[in-house]
Each structure stands twice: as C-alpha cells, then as structure tokens.
PDB file of N, CA, C and O in Angstrom:
ATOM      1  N   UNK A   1       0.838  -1.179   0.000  1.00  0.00           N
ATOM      2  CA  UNK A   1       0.000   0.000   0.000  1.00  0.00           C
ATOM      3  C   UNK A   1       0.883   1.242   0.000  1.00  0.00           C
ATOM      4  O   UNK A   1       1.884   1.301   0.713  1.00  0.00           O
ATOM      5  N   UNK A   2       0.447   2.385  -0.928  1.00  0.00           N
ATOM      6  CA  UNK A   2       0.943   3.199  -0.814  1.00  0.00           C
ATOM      7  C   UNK A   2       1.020   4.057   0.647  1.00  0.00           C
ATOM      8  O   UNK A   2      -0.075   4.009   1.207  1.00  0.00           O
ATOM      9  N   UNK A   3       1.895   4.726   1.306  1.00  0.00           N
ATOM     10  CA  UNK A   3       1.991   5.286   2.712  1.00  0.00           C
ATOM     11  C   UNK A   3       1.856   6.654   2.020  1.00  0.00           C
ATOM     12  O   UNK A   3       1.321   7.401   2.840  1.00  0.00           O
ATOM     13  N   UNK A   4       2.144   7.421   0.687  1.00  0.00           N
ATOM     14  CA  UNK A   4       1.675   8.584   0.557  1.00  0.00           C
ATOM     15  C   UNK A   4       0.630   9.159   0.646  1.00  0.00           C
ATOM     16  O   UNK A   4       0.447  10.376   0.653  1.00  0.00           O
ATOM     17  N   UNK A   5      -0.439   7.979   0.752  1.00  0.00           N
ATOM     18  CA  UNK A   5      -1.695   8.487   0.436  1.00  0.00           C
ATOM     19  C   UNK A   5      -2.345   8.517   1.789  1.00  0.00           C
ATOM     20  O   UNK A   5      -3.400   9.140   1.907  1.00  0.00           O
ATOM     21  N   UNK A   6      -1.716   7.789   3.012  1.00  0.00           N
ATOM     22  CA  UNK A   6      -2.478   7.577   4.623  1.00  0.00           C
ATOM     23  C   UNK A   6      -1.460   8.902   4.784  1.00  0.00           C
ATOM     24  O   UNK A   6      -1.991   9.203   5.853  1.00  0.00           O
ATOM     25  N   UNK A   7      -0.558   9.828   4.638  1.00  0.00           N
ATOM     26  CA  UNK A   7       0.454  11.059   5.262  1.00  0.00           C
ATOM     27  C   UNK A   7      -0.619  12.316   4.396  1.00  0.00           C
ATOM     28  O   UNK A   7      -0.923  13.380   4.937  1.00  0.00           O
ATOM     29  N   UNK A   8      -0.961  12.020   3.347  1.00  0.00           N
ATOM     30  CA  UNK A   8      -1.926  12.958   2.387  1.00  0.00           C
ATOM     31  C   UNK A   8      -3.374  12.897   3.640  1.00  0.00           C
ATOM     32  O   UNK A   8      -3.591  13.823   4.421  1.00  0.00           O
ATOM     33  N   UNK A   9      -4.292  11.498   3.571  1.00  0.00           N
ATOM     34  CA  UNK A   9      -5.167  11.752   4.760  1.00  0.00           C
ATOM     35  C   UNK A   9      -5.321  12.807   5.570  1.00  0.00           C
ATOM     36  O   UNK A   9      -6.081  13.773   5.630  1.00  0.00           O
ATOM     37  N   UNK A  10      -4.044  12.216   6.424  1.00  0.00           N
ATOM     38  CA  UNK A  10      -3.919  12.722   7.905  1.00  0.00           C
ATOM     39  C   UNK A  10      -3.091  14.209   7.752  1.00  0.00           C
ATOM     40  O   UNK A  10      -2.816  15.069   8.588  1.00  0.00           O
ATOM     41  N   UNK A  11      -2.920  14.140   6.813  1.00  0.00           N
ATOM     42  CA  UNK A  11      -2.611  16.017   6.611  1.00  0.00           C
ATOM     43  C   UNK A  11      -3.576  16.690   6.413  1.00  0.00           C
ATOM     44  O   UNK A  11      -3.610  17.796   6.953  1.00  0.00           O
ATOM     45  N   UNK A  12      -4.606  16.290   5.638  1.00  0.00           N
ATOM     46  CA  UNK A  12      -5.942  17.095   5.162  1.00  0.00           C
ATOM     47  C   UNK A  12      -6.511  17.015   6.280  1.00  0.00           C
ATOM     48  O   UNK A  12      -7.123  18.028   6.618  1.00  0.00           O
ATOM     49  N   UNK A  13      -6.528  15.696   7.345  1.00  0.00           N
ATOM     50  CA  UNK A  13      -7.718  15.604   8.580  1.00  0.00           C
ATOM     51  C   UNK A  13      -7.036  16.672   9.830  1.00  0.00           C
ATOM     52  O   UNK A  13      -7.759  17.149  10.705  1.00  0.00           O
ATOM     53  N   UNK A  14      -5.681  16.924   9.759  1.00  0.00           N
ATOM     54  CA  UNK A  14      -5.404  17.730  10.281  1.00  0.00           C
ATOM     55  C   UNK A  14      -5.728  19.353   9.952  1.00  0.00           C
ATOM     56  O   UNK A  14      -6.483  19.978  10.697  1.00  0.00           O
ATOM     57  N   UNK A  15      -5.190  19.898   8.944  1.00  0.00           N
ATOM     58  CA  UNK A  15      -5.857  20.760   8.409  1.00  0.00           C
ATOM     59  C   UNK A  15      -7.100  21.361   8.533  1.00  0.00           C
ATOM     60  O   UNK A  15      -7.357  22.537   8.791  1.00  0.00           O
ATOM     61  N   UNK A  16      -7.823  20.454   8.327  1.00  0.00           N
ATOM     62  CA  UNK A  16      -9.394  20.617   8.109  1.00  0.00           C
ATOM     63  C   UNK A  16      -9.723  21.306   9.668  1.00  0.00           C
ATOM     64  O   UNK A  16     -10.254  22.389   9.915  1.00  0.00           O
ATOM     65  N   UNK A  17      -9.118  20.097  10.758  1.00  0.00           N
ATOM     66  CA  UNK A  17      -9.565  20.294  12.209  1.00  0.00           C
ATOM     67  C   UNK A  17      -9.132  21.712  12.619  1.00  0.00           C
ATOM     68  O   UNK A  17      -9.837  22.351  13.400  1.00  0.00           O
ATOM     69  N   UNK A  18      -7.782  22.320  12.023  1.00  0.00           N
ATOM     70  CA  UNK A  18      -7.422  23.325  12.501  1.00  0.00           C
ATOM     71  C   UNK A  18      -8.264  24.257  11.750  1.00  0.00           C
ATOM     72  O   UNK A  18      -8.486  25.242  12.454  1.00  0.00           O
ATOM     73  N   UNK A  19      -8.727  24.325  10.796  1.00  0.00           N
ATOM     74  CA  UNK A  19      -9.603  25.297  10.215  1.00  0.00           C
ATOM     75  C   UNK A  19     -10.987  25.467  10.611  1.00  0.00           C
ATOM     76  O   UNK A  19     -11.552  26.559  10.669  1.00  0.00           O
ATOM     77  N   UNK A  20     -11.581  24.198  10.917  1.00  0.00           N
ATOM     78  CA  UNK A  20     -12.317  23.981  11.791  1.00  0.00           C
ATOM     79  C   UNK A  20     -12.925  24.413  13.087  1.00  0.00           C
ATOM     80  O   UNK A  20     -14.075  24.772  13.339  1.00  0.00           O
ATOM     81  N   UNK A  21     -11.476  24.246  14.132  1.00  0.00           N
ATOM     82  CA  UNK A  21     -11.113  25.205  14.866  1.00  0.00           C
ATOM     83  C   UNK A  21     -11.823  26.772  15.434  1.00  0.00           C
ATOM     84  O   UNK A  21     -12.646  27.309  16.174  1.00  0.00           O
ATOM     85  N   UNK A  22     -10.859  26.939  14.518  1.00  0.00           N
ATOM     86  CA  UNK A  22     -10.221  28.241  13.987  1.00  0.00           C
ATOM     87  C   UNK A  22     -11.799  29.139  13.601  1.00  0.00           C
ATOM     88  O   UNK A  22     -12.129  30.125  14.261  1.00  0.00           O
ATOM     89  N   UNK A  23     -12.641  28.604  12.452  1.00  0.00           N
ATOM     90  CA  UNK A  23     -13.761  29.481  12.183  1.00  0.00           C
ATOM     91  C   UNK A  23     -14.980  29.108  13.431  1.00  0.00           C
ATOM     92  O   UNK A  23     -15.837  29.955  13.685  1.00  0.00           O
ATOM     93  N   UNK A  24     -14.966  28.266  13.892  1.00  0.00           N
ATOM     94  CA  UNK A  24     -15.729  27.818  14.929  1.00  0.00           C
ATOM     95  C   UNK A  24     -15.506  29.082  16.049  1.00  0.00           C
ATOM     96  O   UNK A  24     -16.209  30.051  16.336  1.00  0.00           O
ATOM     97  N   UNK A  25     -14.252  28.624  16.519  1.00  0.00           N
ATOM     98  CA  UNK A  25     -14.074  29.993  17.841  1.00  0.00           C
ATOM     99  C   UNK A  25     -14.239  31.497  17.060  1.00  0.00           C
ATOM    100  O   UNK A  25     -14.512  32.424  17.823  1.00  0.00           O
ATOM    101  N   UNK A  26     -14.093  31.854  15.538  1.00  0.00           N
ATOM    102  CA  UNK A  26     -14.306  32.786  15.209  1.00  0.00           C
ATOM    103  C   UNK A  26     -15.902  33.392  14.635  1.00  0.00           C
ATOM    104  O   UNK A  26     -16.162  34.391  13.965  1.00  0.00           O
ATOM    105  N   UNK A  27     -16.915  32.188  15.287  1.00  0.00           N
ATOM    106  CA  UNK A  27     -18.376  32.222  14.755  1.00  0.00           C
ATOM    107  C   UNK A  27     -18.883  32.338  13.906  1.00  0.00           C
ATOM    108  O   UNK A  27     -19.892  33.014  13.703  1.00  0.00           O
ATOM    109  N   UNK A  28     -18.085  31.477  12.965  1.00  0.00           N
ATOM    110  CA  UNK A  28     -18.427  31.339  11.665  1.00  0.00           C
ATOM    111  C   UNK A  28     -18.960  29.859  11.345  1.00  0.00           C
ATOM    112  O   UNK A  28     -18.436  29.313  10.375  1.00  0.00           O
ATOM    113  N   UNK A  29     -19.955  29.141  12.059  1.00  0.00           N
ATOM    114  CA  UNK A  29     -19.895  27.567  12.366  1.00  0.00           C
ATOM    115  C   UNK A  29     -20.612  27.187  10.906  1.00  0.00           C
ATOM    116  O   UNK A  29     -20.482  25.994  10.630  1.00  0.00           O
ATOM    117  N   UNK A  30     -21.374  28.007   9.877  1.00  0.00           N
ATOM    118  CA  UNK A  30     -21.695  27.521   8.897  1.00  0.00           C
ATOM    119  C   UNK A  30     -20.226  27.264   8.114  1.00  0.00           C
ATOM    120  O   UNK A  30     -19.903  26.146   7.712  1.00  0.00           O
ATOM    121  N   UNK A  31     -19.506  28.285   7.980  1.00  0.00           N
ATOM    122  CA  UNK A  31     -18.315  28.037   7.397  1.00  0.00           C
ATOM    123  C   UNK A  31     -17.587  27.169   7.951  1.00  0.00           C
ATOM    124  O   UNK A  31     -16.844  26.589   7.160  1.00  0.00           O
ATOM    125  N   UNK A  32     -17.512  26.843   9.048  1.00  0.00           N
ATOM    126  CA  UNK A  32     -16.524  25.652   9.250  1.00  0.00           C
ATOM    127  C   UNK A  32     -17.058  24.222   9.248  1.00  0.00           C
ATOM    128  O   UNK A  32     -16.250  23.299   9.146  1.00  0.00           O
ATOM    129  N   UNK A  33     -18.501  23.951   9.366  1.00  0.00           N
ATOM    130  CA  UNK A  33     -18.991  23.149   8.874  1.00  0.00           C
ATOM    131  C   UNK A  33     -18.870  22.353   7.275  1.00  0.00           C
ATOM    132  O   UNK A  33     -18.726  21.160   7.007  1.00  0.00           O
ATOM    133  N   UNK A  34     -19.006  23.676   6.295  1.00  0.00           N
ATOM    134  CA  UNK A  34     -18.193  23.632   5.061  1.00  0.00           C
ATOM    135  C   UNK A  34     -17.493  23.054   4.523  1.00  0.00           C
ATOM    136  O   UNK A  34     -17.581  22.347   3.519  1.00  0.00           O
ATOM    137  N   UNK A  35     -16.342  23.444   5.476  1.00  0.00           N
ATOM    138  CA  UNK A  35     -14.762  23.366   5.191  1.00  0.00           C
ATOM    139  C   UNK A  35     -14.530  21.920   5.743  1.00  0.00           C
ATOM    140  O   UNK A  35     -13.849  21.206   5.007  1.00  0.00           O
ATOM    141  N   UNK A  36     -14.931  21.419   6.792  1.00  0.00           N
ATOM    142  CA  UNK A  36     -15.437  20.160   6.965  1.00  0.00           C
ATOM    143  C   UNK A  36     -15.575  19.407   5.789  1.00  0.00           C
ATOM    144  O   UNK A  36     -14.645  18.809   5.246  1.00  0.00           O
ATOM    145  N   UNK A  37     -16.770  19.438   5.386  1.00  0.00           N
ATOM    146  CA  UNK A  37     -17.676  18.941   4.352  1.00  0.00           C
ATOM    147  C   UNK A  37     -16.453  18.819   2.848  1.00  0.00           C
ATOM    148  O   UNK A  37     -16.167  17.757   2.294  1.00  0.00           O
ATOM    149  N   UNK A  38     -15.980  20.017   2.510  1.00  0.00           N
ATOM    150  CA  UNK A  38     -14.871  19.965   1.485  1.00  0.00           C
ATOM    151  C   UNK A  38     -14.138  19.238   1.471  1.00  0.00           C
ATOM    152  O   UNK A  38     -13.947  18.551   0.467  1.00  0.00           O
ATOM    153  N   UNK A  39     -13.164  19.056   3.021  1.00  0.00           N
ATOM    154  CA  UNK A  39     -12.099  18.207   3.411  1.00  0.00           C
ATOM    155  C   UNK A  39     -12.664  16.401   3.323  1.00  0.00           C
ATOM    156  O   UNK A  39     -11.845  15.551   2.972  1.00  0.00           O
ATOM    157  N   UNK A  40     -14.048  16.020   3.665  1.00  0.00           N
ATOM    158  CA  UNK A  40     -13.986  14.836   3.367  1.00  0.00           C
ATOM    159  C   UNK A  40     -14.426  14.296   2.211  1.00  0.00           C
ATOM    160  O   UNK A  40     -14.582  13.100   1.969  1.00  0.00           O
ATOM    161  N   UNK A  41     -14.670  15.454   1.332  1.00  0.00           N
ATOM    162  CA  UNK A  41     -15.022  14.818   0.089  1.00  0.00           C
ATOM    163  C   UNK A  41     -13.657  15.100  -0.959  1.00  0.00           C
ATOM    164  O   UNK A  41     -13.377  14.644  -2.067  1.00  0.00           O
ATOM    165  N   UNK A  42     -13.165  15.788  -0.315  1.00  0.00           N
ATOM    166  CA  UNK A  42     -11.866  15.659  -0.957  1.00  0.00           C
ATOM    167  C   UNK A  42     -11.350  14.096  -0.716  1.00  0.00           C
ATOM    168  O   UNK A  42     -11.378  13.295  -1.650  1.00  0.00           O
ATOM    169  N   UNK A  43     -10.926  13.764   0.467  1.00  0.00           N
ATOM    170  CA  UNK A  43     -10.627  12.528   1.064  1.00  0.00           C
ATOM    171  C   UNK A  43     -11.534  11.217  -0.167  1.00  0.00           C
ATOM    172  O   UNK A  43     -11.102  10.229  -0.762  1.00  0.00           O
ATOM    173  N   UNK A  44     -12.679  11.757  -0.113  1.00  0.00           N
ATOM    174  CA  UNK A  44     -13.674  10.572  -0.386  1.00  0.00           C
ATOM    175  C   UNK A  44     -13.374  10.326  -1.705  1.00  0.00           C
ATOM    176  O   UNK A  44     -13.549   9.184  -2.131  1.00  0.00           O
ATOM    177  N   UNK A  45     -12.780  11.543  -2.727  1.00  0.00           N
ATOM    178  CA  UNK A  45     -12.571  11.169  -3.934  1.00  0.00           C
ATOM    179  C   UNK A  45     -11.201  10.020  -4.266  1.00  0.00           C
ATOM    180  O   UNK A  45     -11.174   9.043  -5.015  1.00  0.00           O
ATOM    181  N   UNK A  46     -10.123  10.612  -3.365  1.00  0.00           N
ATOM    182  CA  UNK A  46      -9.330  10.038  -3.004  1.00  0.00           C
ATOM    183  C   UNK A  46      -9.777   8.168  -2.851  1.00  0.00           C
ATOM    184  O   UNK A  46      -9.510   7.290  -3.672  1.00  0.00           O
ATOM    185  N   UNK A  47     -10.257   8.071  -1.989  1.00  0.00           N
ATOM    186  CA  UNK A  47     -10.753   6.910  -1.858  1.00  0.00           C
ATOM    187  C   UNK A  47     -11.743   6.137  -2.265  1.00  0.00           C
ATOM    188  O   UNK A  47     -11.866   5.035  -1.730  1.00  0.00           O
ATOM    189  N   UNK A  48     -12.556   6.505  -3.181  1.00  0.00           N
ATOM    190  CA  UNK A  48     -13.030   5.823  -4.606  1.00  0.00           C
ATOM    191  C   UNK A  48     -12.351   5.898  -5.731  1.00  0.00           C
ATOM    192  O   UNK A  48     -13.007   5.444  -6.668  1.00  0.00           O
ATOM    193  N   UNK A  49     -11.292   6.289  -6.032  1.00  0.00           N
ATOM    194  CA  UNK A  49     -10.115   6.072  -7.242  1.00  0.00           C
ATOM    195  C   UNK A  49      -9.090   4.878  -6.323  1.00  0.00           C
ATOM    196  O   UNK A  49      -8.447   4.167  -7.095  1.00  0.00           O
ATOM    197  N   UNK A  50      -8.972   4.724  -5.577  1.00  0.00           N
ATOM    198  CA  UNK A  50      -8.302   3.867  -5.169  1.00  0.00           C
ATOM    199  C   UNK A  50      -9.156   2.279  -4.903  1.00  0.00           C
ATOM    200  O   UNK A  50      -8.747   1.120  -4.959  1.00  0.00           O
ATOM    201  N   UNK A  51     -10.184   2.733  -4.672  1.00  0.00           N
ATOM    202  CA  UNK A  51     -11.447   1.299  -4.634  1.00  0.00           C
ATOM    203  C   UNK A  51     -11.720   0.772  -6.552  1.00  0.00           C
ATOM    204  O   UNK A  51     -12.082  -0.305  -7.025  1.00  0.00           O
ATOM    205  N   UNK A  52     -11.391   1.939  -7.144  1.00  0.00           N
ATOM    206  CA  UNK A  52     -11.572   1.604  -8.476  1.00  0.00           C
ATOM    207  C   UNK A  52     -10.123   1.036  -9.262  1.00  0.00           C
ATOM    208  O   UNK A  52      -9.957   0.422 -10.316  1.00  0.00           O
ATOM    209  N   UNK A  53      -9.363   1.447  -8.425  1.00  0.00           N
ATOM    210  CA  UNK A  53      -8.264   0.426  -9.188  1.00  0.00           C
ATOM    211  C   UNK A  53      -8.169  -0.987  -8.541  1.00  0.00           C
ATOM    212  O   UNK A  53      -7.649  -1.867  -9.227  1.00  0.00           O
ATOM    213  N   UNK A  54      -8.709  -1.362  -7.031  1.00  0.00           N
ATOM    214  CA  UNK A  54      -8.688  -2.172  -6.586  1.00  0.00           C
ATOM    215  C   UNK A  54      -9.478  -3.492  -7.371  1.00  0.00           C
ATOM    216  O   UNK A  54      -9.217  -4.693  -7.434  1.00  0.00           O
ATOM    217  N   UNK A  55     -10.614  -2.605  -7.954  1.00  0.00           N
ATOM    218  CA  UNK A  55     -11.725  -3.956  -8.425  1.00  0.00           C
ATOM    219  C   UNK A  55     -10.892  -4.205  -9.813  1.00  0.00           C
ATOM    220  O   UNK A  55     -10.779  -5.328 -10.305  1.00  0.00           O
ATOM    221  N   UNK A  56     -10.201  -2.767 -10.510  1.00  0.00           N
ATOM    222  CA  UNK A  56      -9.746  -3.286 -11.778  1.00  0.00           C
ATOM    223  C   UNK A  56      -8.423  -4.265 -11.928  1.00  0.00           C
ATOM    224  O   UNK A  56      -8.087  -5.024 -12.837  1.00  0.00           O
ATOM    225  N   UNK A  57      -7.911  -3.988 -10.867  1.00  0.00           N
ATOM    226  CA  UNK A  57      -6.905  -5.324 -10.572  1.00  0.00           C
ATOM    227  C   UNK A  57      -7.469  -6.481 -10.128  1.00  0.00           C
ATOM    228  O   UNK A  57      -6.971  -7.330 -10.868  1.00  0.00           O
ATOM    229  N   UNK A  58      -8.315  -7.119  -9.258  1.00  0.00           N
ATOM    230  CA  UNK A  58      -9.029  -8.080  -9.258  1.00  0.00           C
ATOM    231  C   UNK A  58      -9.460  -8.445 -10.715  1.00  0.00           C
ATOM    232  O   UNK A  58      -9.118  -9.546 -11.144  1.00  0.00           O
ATOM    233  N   UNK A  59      -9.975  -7.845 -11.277  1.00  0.00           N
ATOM    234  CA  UNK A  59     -10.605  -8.108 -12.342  1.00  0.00           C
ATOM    235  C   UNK A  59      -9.506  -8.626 -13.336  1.00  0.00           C
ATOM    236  O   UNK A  59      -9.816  -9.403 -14.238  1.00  0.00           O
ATOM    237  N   UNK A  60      -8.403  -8.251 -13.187  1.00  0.00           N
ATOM    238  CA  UNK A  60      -7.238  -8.428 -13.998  1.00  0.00           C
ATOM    239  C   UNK A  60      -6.563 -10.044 -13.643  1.00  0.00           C
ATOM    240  O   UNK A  60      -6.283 -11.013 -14.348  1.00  0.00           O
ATOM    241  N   UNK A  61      -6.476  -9.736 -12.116  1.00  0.00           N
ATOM    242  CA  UNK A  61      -6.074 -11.451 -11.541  1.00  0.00           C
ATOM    243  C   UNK A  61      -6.570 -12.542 -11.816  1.00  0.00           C
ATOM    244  O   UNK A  61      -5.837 -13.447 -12.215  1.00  0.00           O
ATOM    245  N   UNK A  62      -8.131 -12.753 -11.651  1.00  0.00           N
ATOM    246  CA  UNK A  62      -8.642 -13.436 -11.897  1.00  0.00           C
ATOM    247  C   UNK A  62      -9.265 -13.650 -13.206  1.00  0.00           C
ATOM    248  O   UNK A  62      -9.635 -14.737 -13.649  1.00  0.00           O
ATOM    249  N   UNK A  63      -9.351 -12.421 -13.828  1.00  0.00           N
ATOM    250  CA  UNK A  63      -9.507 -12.837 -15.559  1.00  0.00           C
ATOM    251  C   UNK A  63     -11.095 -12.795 -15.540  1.00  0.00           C
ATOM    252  O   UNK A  63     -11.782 -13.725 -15.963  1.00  0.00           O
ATOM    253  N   UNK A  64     -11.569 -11.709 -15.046  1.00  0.00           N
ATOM    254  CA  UNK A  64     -13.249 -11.890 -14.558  1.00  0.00           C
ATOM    255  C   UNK A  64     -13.502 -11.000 -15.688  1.00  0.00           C
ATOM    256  O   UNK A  64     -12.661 -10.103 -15.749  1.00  0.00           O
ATOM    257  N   UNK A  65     -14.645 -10.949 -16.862  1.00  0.00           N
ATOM    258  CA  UNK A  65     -15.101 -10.278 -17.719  1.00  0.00           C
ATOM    259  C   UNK A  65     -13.552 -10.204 -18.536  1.00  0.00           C
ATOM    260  O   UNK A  65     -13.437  -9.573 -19.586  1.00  0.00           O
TER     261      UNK A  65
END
C-alpha cells in the first residue's frame, strides 16, 4: 500500500480540524462546517479512485469479464 496516500489523509484531517477550529471559535460555524464537508469529500474522492483500481486489478487477476 501506498503510505503517501495515509500522510496525504492525515494532513488534510489535520488541516481541516485546525480550520475547523479556527472558524468555529471565530463564529463562523456555517463556514466551518463547510470546510469540513470539502475536506472529506476531498478525502472521499481520493478513496473511490483507489477502490476503483482495486476492483480493476481483481478483475485483472482473476480474468473476470
């Protein structure tokens, strides 16, 4: 498994929390809700391109379709 991509994660989940943070104590909770919301769909894209190479290598191993 790639380890660039769990240091990419946990940089964005860090990030996010400090921004998070950050507009929260500054009463902006729609906006940091947001920024939230951005950060895990960033993540999430991340991790359906990686579920999609997973099935296309299966698919490759076993010779399925």
């Amino acid at each position: 498994m790639n380890l660039d991509l769990l240091f990419k994660i946990a940089g964005v989940g860090i990030l996010i929390s400090v921004f998070h943070t950050a507009l929260k104590q500054a009463g902006k909770e729609d906006m940091a809700h947001l920024c939230t919301l951005a950060g895990f769909t960033i993540v999430l894209f991340w991790v359906v391109q990686l579920l999609g190479q997973l099935f296309t290598t299966v698919q490759t191993v076993f010779k399925l379709f």
